[in-house]
Chimera marker file (.cmm) of the C-alpha trace (Angstrom):
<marker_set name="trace">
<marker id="1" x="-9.995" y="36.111" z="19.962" r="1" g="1" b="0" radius="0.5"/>
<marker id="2" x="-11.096" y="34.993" z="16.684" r="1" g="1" b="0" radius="0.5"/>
<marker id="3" x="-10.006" y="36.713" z="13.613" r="1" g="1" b="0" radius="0.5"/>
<marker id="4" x="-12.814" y="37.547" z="10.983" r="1" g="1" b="0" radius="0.5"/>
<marker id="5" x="-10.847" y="38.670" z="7.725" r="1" g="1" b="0" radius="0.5"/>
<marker id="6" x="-10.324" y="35.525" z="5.250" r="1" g="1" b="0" radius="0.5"/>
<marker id="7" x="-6.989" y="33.914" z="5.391" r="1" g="1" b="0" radius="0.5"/>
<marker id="8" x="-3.769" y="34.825" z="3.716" r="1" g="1" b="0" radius="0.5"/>
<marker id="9" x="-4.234" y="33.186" z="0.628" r="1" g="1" b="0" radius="0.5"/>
<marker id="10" x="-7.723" y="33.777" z="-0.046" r="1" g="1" b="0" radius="0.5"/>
<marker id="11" x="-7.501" y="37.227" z="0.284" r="1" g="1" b="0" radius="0.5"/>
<marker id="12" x="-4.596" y="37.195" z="-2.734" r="1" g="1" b="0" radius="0.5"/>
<marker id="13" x="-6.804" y="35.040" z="-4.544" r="1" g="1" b="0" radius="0.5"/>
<marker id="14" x="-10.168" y="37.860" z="-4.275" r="1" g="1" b="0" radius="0.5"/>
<marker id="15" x="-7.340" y="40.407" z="-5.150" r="1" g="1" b="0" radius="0.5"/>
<marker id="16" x="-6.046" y="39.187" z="-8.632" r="1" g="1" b="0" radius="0.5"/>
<marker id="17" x="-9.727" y="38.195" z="-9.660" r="1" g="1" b="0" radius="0.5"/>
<marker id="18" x="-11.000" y="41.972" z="-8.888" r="1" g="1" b="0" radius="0.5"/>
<marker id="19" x="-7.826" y="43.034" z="-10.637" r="1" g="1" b="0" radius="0.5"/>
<marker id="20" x="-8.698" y="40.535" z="-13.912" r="1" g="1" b="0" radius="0.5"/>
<marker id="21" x="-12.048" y="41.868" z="-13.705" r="1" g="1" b="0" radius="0.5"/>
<marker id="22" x="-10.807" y="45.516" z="-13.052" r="1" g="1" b="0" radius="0.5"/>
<marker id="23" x="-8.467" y="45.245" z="-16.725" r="1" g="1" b="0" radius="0.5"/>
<marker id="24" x="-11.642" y="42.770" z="-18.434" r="1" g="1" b="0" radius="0.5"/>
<marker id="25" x="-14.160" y="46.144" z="-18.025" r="1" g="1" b="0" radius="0.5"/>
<marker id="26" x="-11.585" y="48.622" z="-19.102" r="1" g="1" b="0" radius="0.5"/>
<marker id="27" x="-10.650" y="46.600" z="-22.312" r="1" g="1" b="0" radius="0.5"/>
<marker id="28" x="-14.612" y="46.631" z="-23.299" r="1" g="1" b="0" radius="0.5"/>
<marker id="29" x="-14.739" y="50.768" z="-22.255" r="1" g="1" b="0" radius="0.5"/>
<marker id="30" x="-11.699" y="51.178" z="-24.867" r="1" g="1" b="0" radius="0.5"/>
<marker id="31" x="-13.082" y="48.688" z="-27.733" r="1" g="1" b="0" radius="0.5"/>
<marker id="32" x="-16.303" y="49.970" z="-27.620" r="1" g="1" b="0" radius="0.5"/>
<marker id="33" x="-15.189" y="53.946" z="-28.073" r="1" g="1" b="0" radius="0.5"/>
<marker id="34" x="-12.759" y="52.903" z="-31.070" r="1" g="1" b="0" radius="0.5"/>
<marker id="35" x="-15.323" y="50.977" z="-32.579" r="1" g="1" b="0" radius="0.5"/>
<marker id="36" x="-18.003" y="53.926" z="-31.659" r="1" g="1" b="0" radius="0.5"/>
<marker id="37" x="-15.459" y="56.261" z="-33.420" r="1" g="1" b="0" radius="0.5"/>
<marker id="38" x="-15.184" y="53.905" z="-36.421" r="1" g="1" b="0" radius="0.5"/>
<marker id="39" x="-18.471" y="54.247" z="-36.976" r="1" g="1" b="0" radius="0.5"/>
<marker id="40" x="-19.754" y="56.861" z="-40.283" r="1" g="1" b="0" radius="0.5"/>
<marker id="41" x="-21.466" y="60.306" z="-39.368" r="1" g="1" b="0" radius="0.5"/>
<marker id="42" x="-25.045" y="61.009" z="-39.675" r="1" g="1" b="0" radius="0.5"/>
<marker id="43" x="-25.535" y="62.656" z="-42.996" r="1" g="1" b="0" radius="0.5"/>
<marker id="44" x="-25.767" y="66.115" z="-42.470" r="1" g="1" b="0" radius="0.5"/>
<marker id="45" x="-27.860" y="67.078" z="-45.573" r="1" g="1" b="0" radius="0.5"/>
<marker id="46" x="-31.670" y="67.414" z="-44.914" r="1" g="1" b="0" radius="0.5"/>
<marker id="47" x="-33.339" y="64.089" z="-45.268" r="1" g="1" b="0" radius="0.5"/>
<marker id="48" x="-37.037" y="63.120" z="-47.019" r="1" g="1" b="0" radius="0.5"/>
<marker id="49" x="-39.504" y="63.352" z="-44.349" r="1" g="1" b="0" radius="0.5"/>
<marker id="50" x="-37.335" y="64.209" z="-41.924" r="1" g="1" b="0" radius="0.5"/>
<marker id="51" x="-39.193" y="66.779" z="-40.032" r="1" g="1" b="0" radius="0.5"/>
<marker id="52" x="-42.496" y="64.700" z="-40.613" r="1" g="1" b="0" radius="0.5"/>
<marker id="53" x="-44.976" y="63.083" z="-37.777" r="1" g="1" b="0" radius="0.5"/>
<marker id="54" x="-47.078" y="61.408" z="-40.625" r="1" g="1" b="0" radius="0.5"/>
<marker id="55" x="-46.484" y="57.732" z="-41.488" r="1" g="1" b="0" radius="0.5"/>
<marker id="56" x="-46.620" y="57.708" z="-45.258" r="1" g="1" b="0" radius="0.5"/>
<marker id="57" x="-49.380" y="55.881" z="-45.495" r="1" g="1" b="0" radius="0.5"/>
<marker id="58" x="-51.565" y="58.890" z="-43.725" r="1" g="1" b="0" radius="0.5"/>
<marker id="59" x="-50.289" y="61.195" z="-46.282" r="1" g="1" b="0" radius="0.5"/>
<marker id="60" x="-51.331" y="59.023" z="-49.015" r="1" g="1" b="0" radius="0.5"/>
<marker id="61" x="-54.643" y="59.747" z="-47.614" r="1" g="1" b="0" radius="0.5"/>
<marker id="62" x="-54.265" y="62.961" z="-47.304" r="1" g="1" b="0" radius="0.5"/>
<marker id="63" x="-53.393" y="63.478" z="-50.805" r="1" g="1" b="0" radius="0.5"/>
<marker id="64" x="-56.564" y="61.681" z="-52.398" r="1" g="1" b="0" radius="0.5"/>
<link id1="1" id2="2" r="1" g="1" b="0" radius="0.2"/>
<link id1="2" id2="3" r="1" g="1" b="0" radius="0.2"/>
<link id1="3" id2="4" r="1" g="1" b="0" radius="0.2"/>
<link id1="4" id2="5" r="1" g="1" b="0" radius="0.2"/>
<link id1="5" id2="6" r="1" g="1" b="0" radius="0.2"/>
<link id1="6" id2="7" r="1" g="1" b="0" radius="0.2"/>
<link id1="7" id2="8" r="1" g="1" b="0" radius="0.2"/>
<link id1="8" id2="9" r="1" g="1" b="0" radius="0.2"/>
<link id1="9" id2="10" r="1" g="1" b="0" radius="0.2"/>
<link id1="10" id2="11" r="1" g="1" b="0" radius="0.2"/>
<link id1="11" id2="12" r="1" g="1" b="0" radius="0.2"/>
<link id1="12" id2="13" r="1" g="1" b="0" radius="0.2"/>
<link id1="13" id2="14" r="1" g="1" b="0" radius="0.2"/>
<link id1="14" id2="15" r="1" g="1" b="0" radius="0.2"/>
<link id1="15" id2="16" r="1" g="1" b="0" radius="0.2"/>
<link id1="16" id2="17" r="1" g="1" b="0" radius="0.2"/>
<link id1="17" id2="18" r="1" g="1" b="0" radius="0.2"/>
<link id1="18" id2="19" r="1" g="1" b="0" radius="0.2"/>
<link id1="19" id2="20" r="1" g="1" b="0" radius="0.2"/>
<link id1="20" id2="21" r="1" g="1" b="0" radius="0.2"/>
<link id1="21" id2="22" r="1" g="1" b="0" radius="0.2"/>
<link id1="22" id2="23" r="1" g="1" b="0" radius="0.2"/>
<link id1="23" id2="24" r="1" g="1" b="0" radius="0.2"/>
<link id1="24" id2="25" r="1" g="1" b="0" radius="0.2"/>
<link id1="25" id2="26" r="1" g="1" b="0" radius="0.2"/>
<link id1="26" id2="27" r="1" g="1" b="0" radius="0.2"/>
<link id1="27" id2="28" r="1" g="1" b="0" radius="0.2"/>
<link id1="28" id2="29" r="1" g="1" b="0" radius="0.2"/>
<link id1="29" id2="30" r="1" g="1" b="0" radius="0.2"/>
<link id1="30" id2="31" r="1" g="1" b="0" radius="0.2"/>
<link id1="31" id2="32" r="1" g="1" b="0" radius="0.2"/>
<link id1="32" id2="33" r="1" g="1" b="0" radius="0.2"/>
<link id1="33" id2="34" r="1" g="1" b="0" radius="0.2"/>
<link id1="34" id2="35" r="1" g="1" b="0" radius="0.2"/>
<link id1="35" id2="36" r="1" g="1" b="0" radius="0.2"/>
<link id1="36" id2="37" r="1" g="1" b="0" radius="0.2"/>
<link id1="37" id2="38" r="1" g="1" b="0" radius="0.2"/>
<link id1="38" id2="39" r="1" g="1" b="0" radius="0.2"/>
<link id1="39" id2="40" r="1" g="1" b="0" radius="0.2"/>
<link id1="40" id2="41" r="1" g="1" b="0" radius="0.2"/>
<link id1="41" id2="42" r="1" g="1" b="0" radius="0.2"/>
<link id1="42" id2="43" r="1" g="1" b="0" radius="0.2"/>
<link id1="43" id2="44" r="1" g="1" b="0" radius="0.2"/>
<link id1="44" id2="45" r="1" g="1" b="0" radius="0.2"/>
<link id1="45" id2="46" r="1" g="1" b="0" radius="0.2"/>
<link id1="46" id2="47" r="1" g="1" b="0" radius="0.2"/>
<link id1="47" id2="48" r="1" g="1" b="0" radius="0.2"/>
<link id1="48" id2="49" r="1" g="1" b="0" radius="0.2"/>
<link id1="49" id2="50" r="1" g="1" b="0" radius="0.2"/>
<link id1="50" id2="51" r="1" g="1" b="0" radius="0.2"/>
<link id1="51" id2="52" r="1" g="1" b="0" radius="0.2"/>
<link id1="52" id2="53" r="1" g="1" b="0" radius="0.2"/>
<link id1="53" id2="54" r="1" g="1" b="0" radius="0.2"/>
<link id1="54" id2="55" r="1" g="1" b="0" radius="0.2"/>
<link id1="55" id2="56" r="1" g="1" b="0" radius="0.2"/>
<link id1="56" id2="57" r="1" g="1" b="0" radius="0.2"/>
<link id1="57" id2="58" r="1" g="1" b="0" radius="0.2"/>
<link id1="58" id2="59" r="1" g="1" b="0" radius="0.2"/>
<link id1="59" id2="60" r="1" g="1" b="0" radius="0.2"/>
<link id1="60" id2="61" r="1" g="1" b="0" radius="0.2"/>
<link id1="61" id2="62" r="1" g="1" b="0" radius="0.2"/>
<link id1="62" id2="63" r="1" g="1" b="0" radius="0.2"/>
<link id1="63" id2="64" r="1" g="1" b="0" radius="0.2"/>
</marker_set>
């Protein structure tokens, strides 16, 4: 009977690099929400143009 799983130490060897790779992807989840949460708030006073679908130059136009 042949056995199909990969040997003792190969098996260890798959396990620690999942693990590594496991901890790698939760370090980047966790630096990339402190540095999201660093990051300023939108200002929350109404903006020029903010509600506009014009470019500027098309009300230029408009104007003359």
């Amino acid at each position: 009977m042949r056995t199909l799983a990969a040997s003792g130490s190969a098996s260890w060897i798959f396990t620690i690099v999942g693990v590594l790779i496991v901890i790698g992807l939760l370090v980047l989840l966790w630096t990339s929400r402190r540095r999201l949460a660093r990051r300023p708030n939108p200002p929350q006073s109404p903006q020029p143009r903010q509600d506009s679908w014009q470019d500027p130059d098309e009300q230029k136009r408009d104007d003359h």
